[in-house]
C-alpha positions in Angstrom: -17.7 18.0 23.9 -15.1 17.2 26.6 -11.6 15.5 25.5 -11.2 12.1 25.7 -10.2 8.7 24.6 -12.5 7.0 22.3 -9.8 4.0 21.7 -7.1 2.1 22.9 -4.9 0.2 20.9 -2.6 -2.7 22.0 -0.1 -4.5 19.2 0.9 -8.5 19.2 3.0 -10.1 17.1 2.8 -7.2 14.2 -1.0 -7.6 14.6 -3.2 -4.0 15.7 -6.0 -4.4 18.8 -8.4 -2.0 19.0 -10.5 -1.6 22.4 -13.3 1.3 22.6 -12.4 3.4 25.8 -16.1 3.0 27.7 -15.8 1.2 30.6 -19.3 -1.4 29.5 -17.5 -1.8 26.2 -13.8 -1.9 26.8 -13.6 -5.5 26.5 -14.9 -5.3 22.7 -12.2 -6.8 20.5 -11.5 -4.5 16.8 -9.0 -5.1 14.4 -7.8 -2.2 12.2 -9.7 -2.4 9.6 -13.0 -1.9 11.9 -11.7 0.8 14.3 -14.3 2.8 12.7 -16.9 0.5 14.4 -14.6 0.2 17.8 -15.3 4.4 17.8 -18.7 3.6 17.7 -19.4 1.5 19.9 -17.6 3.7 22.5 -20.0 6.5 21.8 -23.0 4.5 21.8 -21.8 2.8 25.1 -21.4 6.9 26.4 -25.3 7.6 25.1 -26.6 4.0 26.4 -25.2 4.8 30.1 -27.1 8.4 29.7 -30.5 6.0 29.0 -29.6 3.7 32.3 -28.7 0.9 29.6 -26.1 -1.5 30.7 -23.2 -3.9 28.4 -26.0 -6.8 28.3 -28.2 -4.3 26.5 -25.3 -3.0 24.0 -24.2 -6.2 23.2 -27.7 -6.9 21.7 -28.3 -3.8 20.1 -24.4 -3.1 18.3 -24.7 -5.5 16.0 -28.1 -4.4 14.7 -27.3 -0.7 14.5 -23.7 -2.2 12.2 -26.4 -4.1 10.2 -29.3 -1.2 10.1 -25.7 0.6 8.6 -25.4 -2.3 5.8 -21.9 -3.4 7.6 -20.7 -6.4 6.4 -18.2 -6.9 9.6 -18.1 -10.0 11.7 -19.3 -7.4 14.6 -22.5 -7.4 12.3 -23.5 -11.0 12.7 
């Protein structure tokens, strides 16, 4: 596996960002307490470009891999 950057983080006002590093997800909004779920969507962004998937695709399926998971985030929904 290559190096590189799952996440990015950016702080406001005492309050953590979390962005996944993929360029079809990088406009995914985390907090800190689902970074966990930021990670993953960056690496299932990686595997759905290797399919020919695109963002519109991810944005659908996410939320019911989280929920397949039993993840009870707002990312879930």
């Amino acid at each position: 596996m290559k190096n590189q950057e799952v996440l990015k983080f950016e702080w406001k006002k005492g309050e953590k960002s979390v962005f996944p590093a993929h360029e079809m997800v990088k406009n995914w909004v985390f907090n800190e307490q689902t970074e966990d779920e930021a990670a993953l969507a960056h690496y299932m962004a990686t595997v759905a470009e290797k399919s020919g998937m695109n963002s519109n695709d991810l944005q659908h399926i996410f939320p019911a891999v989280l929920r397949m998971l039993k993840n009870d985030t707002a990312w879930s929904k």
